[in-house]
mmJSON file of the N, C-alpha and C atoms, coordinates in Angstrom:
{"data_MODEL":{"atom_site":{
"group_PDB":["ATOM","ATOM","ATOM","ATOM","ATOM","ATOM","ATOM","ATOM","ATOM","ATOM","ATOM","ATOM","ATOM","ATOM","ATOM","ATOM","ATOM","ATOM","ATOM","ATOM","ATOM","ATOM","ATOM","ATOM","ATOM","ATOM","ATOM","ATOM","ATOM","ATOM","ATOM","ATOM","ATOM","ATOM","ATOM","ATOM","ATOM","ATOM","ATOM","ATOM","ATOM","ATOM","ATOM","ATOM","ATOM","ATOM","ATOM","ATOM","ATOM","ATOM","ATOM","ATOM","ATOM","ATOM","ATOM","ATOM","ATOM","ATOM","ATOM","ATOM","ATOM","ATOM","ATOM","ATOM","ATOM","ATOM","ATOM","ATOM","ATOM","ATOM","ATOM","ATOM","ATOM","ATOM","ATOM","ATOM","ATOM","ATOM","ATOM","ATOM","ATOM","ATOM","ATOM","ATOM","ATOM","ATOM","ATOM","ATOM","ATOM","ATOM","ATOM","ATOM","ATOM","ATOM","ATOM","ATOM","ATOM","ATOM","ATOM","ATOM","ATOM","ATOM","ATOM","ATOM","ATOM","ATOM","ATOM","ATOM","ATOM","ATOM","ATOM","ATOM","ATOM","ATOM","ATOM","ATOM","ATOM","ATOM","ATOM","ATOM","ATOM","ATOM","ATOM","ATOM","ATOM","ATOM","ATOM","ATOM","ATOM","ATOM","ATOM","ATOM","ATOM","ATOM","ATOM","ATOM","ATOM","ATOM","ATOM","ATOM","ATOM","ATOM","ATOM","ATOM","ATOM","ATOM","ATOM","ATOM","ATOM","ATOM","ATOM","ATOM","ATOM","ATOM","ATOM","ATOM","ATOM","ATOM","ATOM","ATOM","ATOM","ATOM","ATOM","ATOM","ATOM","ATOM","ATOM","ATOM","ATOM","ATOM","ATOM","ATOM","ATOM","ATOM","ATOM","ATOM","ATOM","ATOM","ATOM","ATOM","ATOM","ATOM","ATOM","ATOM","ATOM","ATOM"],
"id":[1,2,3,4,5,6,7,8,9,10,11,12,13,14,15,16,17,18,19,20,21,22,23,24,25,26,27,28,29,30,31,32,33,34,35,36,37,38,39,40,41,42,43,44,45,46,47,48,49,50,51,52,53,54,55,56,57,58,59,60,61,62,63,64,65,66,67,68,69,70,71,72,73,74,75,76,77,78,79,80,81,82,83,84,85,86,87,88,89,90,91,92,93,94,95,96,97,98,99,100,101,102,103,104,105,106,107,108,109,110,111,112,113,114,115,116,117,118,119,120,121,122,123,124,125,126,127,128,129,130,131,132,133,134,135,136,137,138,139,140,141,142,143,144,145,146,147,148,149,150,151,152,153,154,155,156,157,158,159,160,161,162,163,164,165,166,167,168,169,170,171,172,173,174,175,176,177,178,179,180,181,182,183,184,185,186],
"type_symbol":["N","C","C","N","C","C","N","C","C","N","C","C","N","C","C","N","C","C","N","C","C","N","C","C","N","C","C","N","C","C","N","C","C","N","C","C","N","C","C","N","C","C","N","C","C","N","C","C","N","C","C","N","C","C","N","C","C","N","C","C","N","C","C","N","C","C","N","C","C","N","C","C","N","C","C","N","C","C","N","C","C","N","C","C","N","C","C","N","C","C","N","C","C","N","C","C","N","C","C","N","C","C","N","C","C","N","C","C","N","C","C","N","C","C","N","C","C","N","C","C","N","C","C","N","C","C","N","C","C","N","C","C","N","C","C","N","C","C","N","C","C","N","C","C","N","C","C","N","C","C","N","C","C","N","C","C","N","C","C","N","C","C","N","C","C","N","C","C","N","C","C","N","C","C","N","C","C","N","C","C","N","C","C","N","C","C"],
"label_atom_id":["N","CA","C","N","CA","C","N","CA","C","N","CA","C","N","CA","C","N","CA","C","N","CA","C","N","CA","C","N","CA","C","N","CA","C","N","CA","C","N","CA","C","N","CA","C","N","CA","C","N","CA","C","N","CA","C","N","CA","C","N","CA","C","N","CA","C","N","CA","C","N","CA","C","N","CA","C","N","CA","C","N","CA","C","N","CA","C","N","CA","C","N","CA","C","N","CA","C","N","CA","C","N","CA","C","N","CA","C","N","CA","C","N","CA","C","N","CA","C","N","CA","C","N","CA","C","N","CA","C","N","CA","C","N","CA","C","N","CA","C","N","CA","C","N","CA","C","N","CA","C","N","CA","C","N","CA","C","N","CA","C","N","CA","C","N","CA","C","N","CA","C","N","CA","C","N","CA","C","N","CA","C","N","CA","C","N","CA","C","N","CA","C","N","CA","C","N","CA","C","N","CA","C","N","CA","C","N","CA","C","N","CA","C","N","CA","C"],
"label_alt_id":[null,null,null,null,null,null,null,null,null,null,null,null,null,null,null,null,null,null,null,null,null,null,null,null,null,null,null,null,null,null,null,null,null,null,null,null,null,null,null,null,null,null,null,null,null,null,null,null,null,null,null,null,null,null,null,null,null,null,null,null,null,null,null,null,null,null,null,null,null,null,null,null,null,null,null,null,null,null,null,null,null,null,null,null,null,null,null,null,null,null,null,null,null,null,null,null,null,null,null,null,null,null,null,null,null,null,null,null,null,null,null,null,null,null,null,null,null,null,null,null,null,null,null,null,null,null,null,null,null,null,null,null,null,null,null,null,null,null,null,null,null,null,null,null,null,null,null,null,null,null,null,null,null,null,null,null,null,null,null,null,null,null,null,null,null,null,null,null,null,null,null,null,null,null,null,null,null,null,null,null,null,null,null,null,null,null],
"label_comp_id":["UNK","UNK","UNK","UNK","UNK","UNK","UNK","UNK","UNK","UNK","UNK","UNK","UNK","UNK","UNK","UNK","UNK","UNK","UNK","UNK","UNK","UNK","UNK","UNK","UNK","UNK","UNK","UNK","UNK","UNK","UNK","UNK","UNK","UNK","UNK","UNK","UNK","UNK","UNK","UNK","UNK","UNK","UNK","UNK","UNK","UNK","UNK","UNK","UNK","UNK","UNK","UNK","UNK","UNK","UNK","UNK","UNK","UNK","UNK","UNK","UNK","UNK","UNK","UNK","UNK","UNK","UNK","UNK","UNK","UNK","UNK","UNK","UNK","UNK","UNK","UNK","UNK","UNK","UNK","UNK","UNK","UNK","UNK","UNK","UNK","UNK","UNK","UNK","UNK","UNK","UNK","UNK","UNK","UNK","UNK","UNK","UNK","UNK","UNK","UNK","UNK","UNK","UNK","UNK","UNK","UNK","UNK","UNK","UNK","UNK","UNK","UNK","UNK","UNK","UNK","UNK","UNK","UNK","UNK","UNK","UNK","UNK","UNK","UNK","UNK","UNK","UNK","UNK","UNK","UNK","UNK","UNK","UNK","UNK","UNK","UNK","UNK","UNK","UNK","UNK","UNK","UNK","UNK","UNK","UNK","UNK","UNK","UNK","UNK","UNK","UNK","UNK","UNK","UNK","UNK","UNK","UNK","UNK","UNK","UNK","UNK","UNK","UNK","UNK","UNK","UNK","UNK","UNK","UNK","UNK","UNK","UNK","UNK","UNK","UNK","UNK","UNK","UNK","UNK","UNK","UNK","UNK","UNK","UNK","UNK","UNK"],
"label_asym_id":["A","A","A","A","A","A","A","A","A","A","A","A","A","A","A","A","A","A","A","A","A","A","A","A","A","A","A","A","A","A","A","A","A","A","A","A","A","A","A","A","A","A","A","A","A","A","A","A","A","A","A","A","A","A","A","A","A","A","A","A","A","A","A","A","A","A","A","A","A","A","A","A","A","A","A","A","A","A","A","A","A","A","A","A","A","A","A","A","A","A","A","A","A","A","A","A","A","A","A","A","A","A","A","A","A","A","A","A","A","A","A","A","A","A","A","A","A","A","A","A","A","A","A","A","A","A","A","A","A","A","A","A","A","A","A","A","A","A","A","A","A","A","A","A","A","A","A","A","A","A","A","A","A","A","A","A","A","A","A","A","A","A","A","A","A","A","A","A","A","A","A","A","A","A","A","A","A","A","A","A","A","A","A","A","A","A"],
"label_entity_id":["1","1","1","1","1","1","1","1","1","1","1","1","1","1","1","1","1","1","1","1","1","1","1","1","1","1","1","1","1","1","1","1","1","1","1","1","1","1","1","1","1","1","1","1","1","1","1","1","1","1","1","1","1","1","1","1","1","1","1","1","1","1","1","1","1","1","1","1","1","1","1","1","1","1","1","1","1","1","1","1","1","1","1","1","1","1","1","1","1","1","1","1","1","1","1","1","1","1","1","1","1","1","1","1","1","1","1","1","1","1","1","1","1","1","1","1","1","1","1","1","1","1","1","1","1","1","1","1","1","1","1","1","1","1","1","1","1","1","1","1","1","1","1","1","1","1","1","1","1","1","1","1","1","1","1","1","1","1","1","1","1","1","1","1","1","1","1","1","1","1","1","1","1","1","1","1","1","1","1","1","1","1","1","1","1","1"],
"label_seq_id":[1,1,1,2,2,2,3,3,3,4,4,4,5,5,5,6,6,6,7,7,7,8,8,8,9,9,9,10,10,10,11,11,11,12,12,12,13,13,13,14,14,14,15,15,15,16,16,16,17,17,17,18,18,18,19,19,19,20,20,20,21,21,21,22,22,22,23,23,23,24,24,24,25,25,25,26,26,26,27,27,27,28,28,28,29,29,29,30,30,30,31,31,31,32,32,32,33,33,33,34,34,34,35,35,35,36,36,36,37,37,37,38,38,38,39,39,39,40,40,40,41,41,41,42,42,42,43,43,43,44,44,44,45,45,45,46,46,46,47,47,47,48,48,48,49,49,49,50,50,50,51,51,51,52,52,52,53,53,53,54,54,54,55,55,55,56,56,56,57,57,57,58,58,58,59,59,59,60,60,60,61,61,61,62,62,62],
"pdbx_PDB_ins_code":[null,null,null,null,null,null,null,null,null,null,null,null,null,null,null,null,null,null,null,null,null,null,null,null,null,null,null,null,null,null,null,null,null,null,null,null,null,null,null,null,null,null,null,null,null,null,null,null,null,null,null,null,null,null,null,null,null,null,null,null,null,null,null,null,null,null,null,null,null,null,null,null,null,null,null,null,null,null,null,null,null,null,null,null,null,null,null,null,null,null,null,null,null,null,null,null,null,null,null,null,null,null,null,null,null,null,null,null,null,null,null,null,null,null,null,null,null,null,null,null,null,null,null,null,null,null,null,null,null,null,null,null,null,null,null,null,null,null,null,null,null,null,null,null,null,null,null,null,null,null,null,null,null,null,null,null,null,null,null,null,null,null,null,null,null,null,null,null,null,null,null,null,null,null,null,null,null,null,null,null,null,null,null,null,null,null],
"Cartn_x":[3.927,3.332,3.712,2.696,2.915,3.222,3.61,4.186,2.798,1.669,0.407,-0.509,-1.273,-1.791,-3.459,-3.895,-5.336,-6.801,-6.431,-7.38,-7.755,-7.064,-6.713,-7.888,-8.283,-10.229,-9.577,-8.334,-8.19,-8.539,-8.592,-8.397,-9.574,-11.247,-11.966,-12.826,-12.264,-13.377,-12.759,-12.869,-12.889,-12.029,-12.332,-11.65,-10.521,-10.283,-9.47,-8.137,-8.183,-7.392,-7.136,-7.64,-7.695,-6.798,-7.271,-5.915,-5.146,-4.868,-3.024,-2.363,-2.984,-2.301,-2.077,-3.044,-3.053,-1.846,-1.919,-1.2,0.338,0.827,2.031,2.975,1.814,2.635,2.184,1.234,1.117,2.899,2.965,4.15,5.703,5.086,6.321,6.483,5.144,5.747,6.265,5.553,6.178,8.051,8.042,9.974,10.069,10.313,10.28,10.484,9.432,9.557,10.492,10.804,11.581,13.208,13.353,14.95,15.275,14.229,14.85,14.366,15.419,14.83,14.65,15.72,15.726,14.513,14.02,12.739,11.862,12.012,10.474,10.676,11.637,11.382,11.351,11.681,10.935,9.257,9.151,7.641,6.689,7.429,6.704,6.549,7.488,7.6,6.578,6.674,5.676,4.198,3.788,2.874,2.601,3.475,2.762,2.635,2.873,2.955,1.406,1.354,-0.01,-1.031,-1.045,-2.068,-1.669,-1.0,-1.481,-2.074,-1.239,-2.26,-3.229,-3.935,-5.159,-6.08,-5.488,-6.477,-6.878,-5.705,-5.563,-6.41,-5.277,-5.516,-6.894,-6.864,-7.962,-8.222,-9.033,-9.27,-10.024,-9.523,-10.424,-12.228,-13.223,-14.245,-14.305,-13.999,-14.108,-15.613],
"Cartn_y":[-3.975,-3.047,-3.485,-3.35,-3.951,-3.121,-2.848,-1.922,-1.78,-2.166,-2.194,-3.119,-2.199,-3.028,-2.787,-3.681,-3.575,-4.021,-4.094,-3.937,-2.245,-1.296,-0.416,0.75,1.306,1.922,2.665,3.299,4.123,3.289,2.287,1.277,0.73,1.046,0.509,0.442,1.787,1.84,1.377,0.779,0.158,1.463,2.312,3.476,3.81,3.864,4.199,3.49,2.184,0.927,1.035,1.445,0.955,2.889,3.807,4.462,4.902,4.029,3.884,2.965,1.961,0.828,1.6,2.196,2.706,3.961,4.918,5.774,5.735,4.029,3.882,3.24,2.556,1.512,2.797,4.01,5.117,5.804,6.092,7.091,5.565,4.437,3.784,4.083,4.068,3.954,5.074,6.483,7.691,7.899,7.072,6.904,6.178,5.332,4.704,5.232,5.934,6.309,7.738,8.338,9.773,9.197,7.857,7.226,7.467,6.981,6.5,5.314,3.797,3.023,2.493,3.594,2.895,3.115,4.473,4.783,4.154,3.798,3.27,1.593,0.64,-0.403,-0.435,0.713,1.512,1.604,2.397,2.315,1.122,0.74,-0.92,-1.353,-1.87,-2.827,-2.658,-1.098,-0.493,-1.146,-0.523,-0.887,-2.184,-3.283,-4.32,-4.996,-4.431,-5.057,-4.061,-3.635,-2.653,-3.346,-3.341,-4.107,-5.991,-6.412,-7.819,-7.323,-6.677,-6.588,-5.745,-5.173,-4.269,-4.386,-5.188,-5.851,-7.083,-8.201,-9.24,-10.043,-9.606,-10.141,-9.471,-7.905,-7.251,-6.994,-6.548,-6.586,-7.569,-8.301,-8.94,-8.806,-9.558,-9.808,-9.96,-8.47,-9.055,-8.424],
"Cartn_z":[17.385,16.428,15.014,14.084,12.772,12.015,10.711,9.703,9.337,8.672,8.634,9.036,10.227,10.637,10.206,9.646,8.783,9.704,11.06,11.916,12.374,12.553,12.711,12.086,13.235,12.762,11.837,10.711,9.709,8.475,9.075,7.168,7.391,8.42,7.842,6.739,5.827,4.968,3.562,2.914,1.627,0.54,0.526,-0.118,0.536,1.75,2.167,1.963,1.989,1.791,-0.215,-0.631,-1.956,-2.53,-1.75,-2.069,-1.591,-0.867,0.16,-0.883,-1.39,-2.223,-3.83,-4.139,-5.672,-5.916,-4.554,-4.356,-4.586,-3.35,-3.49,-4.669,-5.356,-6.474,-7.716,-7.558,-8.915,-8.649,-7.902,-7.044,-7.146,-7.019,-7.605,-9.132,-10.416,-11.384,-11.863,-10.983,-11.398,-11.359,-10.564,-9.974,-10.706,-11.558,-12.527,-13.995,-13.51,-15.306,-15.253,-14.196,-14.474,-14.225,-14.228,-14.205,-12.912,-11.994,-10.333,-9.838,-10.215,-9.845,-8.399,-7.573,-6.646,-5.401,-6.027,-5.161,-5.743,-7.142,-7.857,-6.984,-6.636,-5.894,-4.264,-4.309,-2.149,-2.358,-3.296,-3.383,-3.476,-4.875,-5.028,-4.393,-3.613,-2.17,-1.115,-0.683,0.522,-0.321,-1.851,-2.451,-2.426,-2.493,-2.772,-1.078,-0.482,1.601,1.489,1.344,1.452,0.538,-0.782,-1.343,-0.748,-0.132,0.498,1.569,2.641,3.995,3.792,2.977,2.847,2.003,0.955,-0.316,0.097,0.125,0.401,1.504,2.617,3.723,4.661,4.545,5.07,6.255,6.975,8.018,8.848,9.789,10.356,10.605,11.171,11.248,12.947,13.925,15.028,15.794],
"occupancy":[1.0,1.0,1.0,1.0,1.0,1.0,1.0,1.0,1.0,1.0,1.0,1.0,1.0,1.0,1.0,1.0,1.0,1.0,1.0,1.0,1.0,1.0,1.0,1.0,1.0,1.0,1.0,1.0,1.0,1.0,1.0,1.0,1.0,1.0,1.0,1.0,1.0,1.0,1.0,1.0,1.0,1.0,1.0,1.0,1.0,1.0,1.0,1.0,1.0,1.0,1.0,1.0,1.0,1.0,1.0,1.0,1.0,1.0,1.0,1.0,1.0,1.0,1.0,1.0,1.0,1.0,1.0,1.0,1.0,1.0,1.0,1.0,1.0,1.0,1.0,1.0,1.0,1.0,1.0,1.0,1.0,1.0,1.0,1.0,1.0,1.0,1.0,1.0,1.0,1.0,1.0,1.0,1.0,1.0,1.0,1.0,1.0,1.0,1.0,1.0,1.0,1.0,1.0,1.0,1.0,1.0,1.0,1.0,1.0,1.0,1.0,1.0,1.0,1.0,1.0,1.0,1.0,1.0,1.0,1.0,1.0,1.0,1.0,1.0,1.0,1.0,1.0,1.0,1.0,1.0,1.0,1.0,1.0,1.0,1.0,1.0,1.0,1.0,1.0,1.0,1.0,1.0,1.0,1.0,1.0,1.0,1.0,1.0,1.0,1.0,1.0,1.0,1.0,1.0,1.0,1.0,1.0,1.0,1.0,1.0,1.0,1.0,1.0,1.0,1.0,1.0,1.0,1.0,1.0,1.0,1.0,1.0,1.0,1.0,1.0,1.0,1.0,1.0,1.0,1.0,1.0,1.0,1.0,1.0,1.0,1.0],
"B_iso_or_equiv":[0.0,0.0,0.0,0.0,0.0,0.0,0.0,0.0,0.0,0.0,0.0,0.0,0.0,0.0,0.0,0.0,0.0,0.0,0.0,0.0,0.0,0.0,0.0,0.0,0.0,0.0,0.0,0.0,0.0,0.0,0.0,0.0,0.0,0.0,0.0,0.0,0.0,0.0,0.0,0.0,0.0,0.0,0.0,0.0,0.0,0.0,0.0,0.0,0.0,0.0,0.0,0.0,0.0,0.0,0.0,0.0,0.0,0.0,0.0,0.0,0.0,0.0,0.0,0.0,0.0,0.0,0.0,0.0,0.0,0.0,0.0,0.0,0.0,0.0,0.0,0.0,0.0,0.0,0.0,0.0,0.0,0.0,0.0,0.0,0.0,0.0,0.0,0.0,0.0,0.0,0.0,0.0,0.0,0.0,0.0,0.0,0.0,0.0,0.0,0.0,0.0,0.0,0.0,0.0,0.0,0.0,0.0,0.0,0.0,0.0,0.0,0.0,0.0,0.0,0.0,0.0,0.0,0.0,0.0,0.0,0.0,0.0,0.0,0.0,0.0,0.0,0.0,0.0,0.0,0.0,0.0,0.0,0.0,0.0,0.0,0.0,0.0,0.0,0.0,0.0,0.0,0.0,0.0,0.0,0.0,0.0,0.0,0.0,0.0,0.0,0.0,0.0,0.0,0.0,0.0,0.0,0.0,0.0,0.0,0.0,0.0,0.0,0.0,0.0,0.0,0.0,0.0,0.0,0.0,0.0,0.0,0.0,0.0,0.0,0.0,0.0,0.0,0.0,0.0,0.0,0.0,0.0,0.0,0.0,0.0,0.0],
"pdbx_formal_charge":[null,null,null,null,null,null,null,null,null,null,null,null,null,null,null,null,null,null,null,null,null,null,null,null,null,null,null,null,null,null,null,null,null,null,null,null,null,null,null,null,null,null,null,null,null,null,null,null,null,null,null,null,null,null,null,null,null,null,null,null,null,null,null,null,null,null,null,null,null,null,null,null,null,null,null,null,null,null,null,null,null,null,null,null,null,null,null,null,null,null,null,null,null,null,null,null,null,null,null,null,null,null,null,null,null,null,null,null,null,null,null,null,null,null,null,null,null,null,null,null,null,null,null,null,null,null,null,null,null,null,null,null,null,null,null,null,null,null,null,null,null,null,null,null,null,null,null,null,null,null,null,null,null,null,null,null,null,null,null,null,null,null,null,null,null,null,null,null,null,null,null,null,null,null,null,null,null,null,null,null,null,null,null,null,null,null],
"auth_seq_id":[1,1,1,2,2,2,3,3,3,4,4,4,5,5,5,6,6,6,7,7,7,8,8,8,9,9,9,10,10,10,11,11,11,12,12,12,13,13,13,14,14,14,15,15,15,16,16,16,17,17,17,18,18,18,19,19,19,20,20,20,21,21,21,22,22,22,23,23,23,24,24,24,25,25,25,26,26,26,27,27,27,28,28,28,29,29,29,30,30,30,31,31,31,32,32,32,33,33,33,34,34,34,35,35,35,36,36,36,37,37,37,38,38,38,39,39,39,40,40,40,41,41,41,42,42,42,43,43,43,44,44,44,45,45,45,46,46,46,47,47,47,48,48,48,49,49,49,50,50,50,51,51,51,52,52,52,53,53,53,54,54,54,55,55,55,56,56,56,57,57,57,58,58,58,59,59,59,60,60,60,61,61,61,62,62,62],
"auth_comp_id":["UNK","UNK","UNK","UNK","UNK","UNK","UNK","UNK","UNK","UNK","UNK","UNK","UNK","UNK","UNK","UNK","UNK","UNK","UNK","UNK","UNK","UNK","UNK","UNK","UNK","UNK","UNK","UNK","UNK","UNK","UNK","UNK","UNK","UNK","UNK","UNK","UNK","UNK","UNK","UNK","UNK","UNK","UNK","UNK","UNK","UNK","UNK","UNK","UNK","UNK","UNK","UNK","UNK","UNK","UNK","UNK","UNK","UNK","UNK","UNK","UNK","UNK","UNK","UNK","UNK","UNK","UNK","UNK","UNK","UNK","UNK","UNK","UNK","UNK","UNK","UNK","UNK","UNK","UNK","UNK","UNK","UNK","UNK","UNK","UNK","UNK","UNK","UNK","UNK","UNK","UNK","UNK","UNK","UNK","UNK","UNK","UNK","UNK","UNK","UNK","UNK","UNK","UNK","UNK","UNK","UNK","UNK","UNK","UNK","UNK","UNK","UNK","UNK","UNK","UNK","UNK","UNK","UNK","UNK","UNK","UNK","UNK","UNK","UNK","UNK","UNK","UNK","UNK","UNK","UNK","UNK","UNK","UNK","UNK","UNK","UNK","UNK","UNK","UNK","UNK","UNK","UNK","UNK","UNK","UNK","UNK","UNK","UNK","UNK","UNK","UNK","UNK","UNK","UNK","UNK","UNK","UNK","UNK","UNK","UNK","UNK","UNK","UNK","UNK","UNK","UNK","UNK","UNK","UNK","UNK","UNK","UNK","UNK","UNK","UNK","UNK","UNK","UNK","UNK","UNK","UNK","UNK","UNK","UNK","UNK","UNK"],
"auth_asym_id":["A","A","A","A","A","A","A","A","A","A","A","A","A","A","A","A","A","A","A","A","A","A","A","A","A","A","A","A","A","A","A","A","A","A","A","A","A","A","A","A","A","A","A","A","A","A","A","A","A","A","A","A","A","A","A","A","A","A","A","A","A","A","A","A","A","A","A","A","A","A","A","A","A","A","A","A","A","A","A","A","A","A","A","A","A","A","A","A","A","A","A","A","A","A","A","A","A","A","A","A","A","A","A","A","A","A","A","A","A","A","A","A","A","A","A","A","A","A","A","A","A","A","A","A","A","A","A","A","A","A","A","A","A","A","A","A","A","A","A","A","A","A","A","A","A","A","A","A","A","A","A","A","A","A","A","A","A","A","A","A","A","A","A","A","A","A","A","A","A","A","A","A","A","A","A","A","A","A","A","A","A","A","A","A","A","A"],
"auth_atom_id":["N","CA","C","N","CA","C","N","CA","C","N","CA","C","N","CA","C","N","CA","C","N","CA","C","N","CA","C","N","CA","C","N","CA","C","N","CA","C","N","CA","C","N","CA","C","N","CA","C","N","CA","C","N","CA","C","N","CA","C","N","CA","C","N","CA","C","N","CA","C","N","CA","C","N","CA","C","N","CA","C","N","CA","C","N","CA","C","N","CA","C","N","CA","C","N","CA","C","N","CA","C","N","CA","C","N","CA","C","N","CA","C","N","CA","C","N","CA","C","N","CA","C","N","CA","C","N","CA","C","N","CA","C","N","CA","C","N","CA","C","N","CA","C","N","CA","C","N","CA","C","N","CA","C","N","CA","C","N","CA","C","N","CA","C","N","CA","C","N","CA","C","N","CA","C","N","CA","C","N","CA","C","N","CA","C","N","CA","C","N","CA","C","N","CA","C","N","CA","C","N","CA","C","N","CA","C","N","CA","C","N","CA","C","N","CA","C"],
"pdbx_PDB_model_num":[1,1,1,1,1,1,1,1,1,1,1,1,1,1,1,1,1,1,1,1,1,1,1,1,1,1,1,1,1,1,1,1,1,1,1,1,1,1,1,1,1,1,1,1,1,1,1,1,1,1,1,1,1,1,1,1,1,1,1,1,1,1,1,1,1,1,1,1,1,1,1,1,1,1,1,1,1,1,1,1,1,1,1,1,1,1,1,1,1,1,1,1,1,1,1,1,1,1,1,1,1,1,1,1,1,1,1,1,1,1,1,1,1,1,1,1,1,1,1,1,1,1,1,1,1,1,1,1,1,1,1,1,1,1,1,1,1,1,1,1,1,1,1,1,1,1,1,1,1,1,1,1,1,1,1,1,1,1,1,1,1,1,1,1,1,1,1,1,1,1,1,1,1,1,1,1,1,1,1,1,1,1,1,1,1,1]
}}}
């Protein structure tokens, strides 16, 4: 089982993928800017594994 897996019938729609990714890295800079860095780089992180496997990489063509 993958941490995200972008075959997965929830992430086929184009919106859906685009705000899981926008969501987590908005919600990183909010931790960020209220002086918590250590959730603002939990978020980032999840955010940026999410915008590669969901922006990036995508869902397969099966």
């Amino acid at each position: 089982m993958r941490f995200i897996d972008p075959d997965h019938p929830f992430y086929r729609r184009a919106w859906v993928r685009w705000a899981i990714t926008l969501f987590t890295l908005g919600w990183a800079t909010l931790e960020f800017s209220m002086g918590e860095p250590g959730w603002g780089i939990l978020f980032g992180a999840v955010g940026a594994v999410a915008a590669y496997k969901l922006l990036i990489v995508g869902p397969s063509d099966k």
